[in-house]
C-alpha positions in Angstrom: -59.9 19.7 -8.4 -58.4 16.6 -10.4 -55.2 17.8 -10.2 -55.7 18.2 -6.2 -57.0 14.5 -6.3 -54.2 13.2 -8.4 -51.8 15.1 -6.0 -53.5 13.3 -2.9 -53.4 10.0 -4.3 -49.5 10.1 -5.6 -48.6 11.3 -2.0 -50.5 8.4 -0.1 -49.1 5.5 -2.8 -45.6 7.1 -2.0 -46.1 6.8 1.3 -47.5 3.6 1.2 -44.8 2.1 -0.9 -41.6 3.6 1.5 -43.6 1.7 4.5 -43.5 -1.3 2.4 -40.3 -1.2 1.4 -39.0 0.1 5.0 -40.7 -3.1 6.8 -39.9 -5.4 4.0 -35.5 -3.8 4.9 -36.1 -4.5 8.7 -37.8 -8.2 8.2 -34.8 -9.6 5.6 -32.1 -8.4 8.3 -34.1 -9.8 10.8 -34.4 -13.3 9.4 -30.4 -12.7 7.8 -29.3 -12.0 11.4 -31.3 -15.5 12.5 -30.1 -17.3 9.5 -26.1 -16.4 10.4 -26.3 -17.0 14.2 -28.3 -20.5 13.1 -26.1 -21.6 10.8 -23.0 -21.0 12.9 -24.9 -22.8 16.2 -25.6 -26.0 13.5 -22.2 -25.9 12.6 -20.5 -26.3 16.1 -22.8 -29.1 16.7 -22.3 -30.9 13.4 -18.7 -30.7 14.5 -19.0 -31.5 17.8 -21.3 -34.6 17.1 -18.6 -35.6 14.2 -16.1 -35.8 16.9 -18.0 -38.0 19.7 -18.3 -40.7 16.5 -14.6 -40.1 16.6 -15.0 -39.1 13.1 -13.3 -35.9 13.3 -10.1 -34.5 15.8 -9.3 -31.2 16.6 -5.8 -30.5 17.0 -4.8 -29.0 20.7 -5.0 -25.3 19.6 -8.4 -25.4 18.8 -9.4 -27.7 21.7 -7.8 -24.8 23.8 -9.4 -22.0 21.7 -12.8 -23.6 22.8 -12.3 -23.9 26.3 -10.9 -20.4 26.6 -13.8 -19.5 24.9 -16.4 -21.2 27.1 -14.4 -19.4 30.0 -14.4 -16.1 28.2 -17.9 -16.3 28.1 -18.8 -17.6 31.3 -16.7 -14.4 32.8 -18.4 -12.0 30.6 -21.9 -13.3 32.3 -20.6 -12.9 35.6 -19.2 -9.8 34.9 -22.8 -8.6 33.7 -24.8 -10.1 36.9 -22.0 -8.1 39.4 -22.0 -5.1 37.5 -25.3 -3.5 35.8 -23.4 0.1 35.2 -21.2 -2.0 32.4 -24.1 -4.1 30.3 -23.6 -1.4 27.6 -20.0 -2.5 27.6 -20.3 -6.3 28.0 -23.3 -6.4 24.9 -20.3 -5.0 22.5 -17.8 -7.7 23.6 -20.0 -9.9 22.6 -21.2 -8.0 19.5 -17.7 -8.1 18.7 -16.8 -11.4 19.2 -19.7 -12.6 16.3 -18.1 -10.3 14.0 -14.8 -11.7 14.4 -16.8 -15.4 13.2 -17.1 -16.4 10.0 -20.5 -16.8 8.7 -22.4 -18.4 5.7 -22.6 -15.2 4.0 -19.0 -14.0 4.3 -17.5 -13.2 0.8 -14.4 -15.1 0.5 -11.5 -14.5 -1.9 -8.8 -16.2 -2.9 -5.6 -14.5 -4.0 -2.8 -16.5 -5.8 0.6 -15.1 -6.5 2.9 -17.0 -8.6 7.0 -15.9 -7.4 8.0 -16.9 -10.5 5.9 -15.0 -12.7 4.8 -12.6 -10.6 1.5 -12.8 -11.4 -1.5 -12.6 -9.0 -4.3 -13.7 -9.5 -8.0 -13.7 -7.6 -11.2 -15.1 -7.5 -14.3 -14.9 -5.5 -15.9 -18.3 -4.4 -18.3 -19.9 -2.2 -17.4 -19.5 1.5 -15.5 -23.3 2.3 -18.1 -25.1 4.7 -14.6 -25.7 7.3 -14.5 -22.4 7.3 -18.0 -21.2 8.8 -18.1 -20.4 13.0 -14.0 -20.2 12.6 -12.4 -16.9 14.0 -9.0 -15.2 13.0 -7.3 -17.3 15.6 -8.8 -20.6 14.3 -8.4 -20.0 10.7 -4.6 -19.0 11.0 -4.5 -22.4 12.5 -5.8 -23.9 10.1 -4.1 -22.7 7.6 -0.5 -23.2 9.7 -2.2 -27.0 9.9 -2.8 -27.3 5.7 0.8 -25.8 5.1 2.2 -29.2 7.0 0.1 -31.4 5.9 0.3 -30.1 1.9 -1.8 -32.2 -0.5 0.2 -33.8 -3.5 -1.2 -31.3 -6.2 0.1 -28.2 -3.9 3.2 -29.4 -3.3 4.0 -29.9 -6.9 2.8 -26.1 -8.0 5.6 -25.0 -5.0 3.1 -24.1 -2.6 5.4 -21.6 0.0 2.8 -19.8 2.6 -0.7 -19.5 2.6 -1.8 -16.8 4.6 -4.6 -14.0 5.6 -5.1 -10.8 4.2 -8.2 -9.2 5.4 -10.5 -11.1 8.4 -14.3 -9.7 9.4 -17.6 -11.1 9.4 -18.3 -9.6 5.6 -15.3 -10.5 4.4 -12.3 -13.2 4.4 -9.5 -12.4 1.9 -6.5 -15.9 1.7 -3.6 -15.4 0.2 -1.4 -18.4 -1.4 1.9 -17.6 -2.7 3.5 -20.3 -5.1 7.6 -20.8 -6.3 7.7 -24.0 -8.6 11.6 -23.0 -8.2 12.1 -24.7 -4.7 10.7 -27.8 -6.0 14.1 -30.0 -6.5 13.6 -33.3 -6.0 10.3 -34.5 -7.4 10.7 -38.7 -5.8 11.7 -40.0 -2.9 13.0 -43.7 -2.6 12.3 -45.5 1.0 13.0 -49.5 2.2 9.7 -50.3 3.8 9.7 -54.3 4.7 12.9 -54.9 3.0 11.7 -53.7 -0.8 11.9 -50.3 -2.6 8.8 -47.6 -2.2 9.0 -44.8 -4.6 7.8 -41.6 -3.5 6.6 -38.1 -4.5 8.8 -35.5 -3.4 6.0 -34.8 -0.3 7.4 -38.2 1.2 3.9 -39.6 1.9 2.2 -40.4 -1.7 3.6 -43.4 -3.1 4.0 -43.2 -7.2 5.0 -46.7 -7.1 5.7 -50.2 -5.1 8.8 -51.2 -6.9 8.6 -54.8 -5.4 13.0 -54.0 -5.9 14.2 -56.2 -2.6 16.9 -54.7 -0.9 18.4 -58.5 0.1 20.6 -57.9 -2.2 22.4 -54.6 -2.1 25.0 -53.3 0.0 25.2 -52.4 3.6 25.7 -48.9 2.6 23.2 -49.0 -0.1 20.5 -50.6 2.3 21.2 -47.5 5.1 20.7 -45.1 2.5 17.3 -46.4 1.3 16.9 -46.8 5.2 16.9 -43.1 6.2 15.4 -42.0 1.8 17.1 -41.0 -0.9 16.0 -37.5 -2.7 15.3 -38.1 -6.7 15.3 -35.1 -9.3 13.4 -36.6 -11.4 12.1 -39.5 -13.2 15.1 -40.2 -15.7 17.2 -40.3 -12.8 14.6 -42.3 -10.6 15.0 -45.2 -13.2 18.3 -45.2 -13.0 18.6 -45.7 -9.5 15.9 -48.4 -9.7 18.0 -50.2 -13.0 21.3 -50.3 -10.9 19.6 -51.5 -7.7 18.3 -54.3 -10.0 21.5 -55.1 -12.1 
């Protein structure tokens, strides 16, 4: 009899405990489903409110990405309202079109491969805030857009390409390949209102105002500095700067 009891009350706290655990599944994907579609709505208007204030411009590609969007979407629901036989169909198109967005929890990694060494490395980090409501299309963009605009610090390690590897709504995998080889000139010199600018290599971050006038120098000298000289480094930098001076 007690081990009939025992029996009875081990089934019922089983069965208890795989309800609990079964509603518990079904409530956090729930509220993770709500929490990704949220986050991705708060994010198109943070960006859209950013650019009203003028505070933020989207380059032509993804102005046109939007609107095709908004059209894509607008046919989809026309589509639906002519044709009831396909609402199977048109529900994955757009089940499909979240999954190709990025979301807040998207595992990104970054891969790094050095030419030179031909090492690769790669580490998994916080999913970038500019990334989050991009698709493959955007984020290619993106990525085309950050490759000619490099910042100082990449463009000294020899950044070459920076690329995808892998694009869903779980994961994001980037890949930037470096080659400090194809870095030659590390300064550039410029006339900018008649006196010497000294440049990084990028030709946009100035390493120093010389206050060198160009009054001075020779017509040819003075068209050179006109359309930039390439420097190899500094030792040869200071020697262009000396003889401009001497």
């Amino acid at each position: 009899m007690k081990i009939r009891k025992a029996l009875v009350f081990f089934i019922s706290f089983f069965s208890l405990s795989v309800m609990f655990s079964a509603c518990y599944y079904l409530s956090y994907k729930n509220a993770l489903r709500d929490f990704n579609e949220n986050a991705v709505e708060r994010n198109k208007e943070f960006i859209l409110s950013l650019e009203n204030n003028g505070l933020l411009q989207l380059s032509d590609n993804q102005e046109t990405n939007s609107k095709d969007g908004e059209v894509s979407d607008q046919e989809s629901a026309q589509s639906a309202e002519d044709n009831t036989e396909n609402t199977t169909d048109a529900s994955v198109a757009v089940d499909t079109a979240k999954e190709d967005t990025i979301l807040p929890t998207t595992q990104y990694t970054l891969q790094t491969y050095d030419i030179k060494t031909s090492v690769t490395d790669e580490e998994v980090l916080p999913t970038p805030s500019y990334l989050i409501g991009l698709n493959r299309e955007e984020v290619i963009q993106y990525l085309n857009d950050y490759m000619q605009d490099l910042p100082l610090n990449e463009f000294q390690k020899g950044l070459v390409s920076f690329e995808v590897v892998l694009f869903s709504k779980d994961n994001i995998i980037l890949k930037k390949t470096y080659n400090e080889d194809r870095i030659v000139y590390q300064y550039f010199l410029k006339e900018q209102n008649g006196y010497i600018v000294a440049y990084y290599g990028d030709q946009k971050t100035v390493f120093d105002y010389t206050g060198v006038s160009v009054e001075n120098l020779s017509e040819y000298e003075q068209q050179q500095l006109k359309d930039g000289i390439f420097v190899k480094d500094l030792d040869e930098l200071y020697a262009l700067l000396e003889n401009y001076t001497s």
